[in-house]
C-alpha positions in Angstrom: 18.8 -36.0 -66.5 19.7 -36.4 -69.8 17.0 -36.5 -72.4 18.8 -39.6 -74.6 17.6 -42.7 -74.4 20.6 -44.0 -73.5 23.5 -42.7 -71.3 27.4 -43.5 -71.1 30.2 -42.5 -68.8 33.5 -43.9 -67.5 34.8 -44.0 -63.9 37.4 -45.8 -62.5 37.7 -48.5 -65.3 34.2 -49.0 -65.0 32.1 -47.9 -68.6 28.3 -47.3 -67.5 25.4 -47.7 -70.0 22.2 -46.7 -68.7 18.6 -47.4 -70.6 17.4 -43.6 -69.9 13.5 -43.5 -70.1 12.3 -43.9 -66.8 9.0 -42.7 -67.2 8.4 -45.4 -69.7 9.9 -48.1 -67.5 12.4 -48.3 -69.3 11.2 -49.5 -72.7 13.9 -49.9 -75.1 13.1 -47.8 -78.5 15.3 -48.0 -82.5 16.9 -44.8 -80.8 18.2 -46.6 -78.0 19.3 -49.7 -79.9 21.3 -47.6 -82.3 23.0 -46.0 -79.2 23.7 -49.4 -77.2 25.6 -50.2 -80.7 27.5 -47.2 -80.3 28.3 -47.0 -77.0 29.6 -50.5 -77.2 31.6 -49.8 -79.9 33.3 -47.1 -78.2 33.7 -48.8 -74.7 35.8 -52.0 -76.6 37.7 -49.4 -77.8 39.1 -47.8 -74.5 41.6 -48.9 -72.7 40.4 -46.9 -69.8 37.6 -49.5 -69.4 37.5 -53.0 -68.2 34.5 -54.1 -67.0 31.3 -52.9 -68.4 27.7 -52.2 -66.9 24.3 -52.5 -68.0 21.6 -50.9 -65.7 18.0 -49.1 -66.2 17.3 -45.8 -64.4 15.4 -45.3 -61.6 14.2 -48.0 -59.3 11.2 -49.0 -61.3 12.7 -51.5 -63.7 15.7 -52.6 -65.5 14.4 -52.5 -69.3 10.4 -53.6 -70.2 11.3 -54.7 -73.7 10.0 -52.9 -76.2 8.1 -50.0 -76.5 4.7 -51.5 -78.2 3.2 -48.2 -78.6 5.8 -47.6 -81.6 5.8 -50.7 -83.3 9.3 -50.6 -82.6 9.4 -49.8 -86.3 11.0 -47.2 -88.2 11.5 -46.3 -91.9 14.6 -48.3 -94.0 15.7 -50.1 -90.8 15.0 -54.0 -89.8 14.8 -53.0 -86.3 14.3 -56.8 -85.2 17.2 -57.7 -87.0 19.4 -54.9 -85.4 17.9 -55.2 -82.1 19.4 -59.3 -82.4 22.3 -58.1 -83.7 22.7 -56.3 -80.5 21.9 -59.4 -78.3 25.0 -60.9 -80.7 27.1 -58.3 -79.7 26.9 -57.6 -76.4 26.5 -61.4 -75.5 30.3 -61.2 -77.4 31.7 -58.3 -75.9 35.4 -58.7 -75.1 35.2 -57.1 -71.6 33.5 -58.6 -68.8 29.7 -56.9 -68.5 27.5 -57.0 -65.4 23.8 -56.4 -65.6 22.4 -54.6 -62.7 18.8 -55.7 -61.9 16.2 -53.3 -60.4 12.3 -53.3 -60.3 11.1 -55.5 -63.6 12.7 -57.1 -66.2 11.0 -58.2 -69.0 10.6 -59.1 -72.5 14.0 -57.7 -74.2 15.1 -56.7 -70.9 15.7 -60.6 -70.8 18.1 -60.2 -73.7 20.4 -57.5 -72.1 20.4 -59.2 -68.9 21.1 -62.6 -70.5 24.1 -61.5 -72.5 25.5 -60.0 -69.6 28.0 -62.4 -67.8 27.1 -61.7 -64.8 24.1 -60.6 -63.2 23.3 -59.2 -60.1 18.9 -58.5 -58.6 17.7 -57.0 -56.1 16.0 -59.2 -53.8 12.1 -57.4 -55.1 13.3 -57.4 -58.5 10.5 -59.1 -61.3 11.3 -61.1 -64.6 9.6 -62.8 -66.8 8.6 -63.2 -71.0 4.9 -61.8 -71.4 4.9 -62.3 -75.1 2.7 -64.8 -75.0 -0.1 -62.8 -73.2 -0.1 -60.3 -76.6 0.2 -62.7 -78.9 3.7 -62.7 -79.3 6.7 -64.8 -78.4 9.9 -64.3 -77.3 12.0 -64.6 -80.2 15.6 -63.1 -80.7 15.3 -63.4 -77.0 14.8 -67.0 -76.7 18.3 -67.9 -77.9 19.9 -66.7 -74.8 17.1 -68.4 -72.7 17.5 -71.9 -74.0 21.5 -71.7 -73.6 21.1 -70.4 -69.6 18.2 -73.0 -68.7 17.0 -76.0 -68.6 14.6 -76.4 -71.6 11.2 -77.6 -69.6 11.6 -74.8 -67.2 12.4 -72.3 -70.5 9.2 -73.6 -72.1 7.4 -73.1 -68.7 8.4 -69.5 -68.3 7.3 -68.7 -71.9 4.0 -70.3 -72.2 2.4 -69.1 -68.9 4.3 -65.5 -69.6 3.8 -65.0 -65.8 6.2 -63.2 -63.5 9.0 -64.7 -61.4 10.6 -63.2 -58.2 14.4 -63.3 -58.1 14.7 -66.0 -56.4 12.8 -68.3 -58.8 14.9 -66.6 -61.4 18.6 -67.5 -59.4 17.0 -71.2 -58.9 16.3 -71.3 -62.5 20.0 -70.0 -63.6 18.8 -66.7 -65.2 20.9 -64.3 -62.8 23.7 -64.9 -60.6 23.5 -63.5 -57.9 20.2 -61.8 -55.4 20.9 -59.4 -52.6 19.0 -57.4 -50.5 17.9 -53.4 -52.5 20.0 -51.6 -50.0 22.9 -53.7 -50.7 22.5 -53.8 -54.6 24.7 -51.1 -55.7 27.7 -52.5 -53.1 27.3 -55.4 -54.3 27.6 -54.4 -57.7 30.5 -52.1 -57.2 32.4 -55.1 -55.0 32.2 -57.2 -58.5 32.9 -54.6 -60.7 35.8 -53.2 -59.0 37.0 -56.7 -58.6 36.8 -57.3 -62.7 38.5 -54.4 -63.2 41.7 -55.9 -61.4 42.0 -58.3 -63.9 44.2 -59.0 -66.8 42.5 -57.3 -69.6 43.9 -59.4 -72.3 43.2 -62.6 -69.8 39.7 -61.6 -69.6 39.4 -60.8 -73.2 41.2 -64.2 -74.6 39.3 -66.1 -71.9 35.9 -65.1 -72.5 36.4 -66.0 -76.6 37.8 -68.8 -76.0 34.9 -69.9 -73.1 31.8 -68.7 -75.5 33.7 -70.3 -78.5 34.1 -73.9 -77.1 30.7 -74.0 -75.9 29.2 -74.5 -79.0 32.1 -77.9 -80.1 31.9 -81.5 -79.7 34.2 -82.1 -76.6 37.6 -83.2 -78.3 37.8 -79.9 -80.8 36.5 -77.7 -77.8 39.5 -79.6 -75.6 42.1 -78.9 -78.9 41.0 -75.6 -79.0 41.2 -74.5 -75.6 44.9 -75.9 -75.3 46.2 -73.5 -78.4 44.3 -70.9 -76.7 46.1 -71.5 -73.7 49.2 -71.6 -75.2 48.6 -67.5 -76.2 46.9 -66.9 -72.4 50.5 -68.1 -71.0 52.5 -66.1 -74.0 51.2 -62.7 -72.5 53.1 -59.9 -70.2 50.2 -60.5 -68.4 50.5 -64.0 -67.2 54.3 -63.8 -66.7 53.6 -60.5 -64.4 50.3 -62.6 -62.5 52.7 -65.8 -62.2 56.2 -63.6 -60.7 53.4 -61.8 -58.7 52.4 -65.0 -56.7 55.4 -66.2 -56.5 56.5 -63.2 -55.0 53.3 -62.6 -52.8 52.3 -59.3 -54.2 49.6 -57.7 -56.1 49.7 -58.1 -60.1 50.3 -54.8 -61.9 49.1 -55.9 -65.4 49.0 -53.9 -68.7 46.9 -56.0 -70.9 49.7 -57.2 -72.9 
């Protein structure tokens, strides 16, 4: 396999990035940071790809977090900073992205699997925040916990640091979905191929506005969401989804 830390294709609408450091588990380095930043750059761009997935190789984990060994640190760069300003921007992607969850997920594996919309576990999958067990704590990380979970079971998680099974994780709201390990990548594909059917500019105009209105009192959020309904309903897209129902057949959309 490829000796960079982090791999991209696209196939059948579907753009792939894989964390690609098996050996280590998966442990996410400034290399691979500065790659996830540029692979997501380039995967907004195309119009080739609408849905986008996250996944670690092998069947040993998803991502571990950092790689403690290096510090994560390297010379001239606030490597903390960039890696939250990937969190940021993956948690804002345009696209729909789907984590795919095998073996552990930990520490900043958290992150990426939290900014994910969707995510999808093997039923042996592992997650948890260990910080706490080096004398650490889960930082950048934290953000995305608190706004998926309830905040006594958040505070739980991160003071033990002990692991969870994937089934404590669904119950808790961290992943959406567990199936069994010889159904994961079928599963996977089955929602991705579905996302990928969708109106791109829908999607895109959807998720904004969705992420956006979280964070407003109720009557803005409500104002807001009824302008940006007003430019859903102005699209090729929705006419063509609307004559499409009407007329019992499939949607061809253009994302426009």
């Amino acid at each position: 396999m490829n000796d960079q830390h982090l791999l991209y294709e696209v196939a059948d609408g579907i753009g792939t990035i894989t964390i690609n450091r098996e050996q280590q588990r998966n442990a996410i380095t400034p290399e691979a940071i500065d790659l996830f930043h540029a692979y997501l750059d380039e995967g907004e761009k195309d119009e080739r790809v609408k849905a986008l997935l996250i996944t670690g190789a092998g069947d040993k984990a998803f991502c571990t977090g950092a790689q403690l060994a290096s510090g994560m640190a390297t010379e001239g760069k606030d490597v903390f900073g960039y890696y939250a300003s990937l969190l940021n921007r993956l948690a804002g992607f345009p696209k729909p992205t789907v984590a795919r969850i095998k073996g552990f997920c930990l520490a900043g594996g958290m992150g990426f699997m939290l900014a994910c919309d969707i995510v999808i576990a093997a039923a042996d999958a592992k997650f948890g925040t260990p910080e706490v067990n080096v004398g650490l704590w889960p930082m950048m990380i934290g953000a995305l916990i608190f706004r998926n979970v309830p905040q006594k079971r958040a505070m739980e998680m991160i003071l033990l640091g002990e692991r969870m099974t994937a089934q404590e994780a669904l119950a808790m709201g961290l992943i959406t979905r567990v199936v069994p390990v010889d159904k994961l990548d079928e599963e996977v594909m089955t929602v991705l191929t579905s996302l990928a059917s969708k109106s791109p500019i829908g999607m895109r105009l959807g998720k904004q506005a969705f992420y956006t209105a979280a964070n407003m009192p109720l009557k803005d959020a409500l104002n807001y969401l009824s302008e940006k309904l007003k430019e859903v309903v102005s699209t090729d897209d929705a006419r063509e989804g609307i004559t499409a129902f009407m007329e019992k057949r499939p949607p061809v959309f253009t994302g426009r």
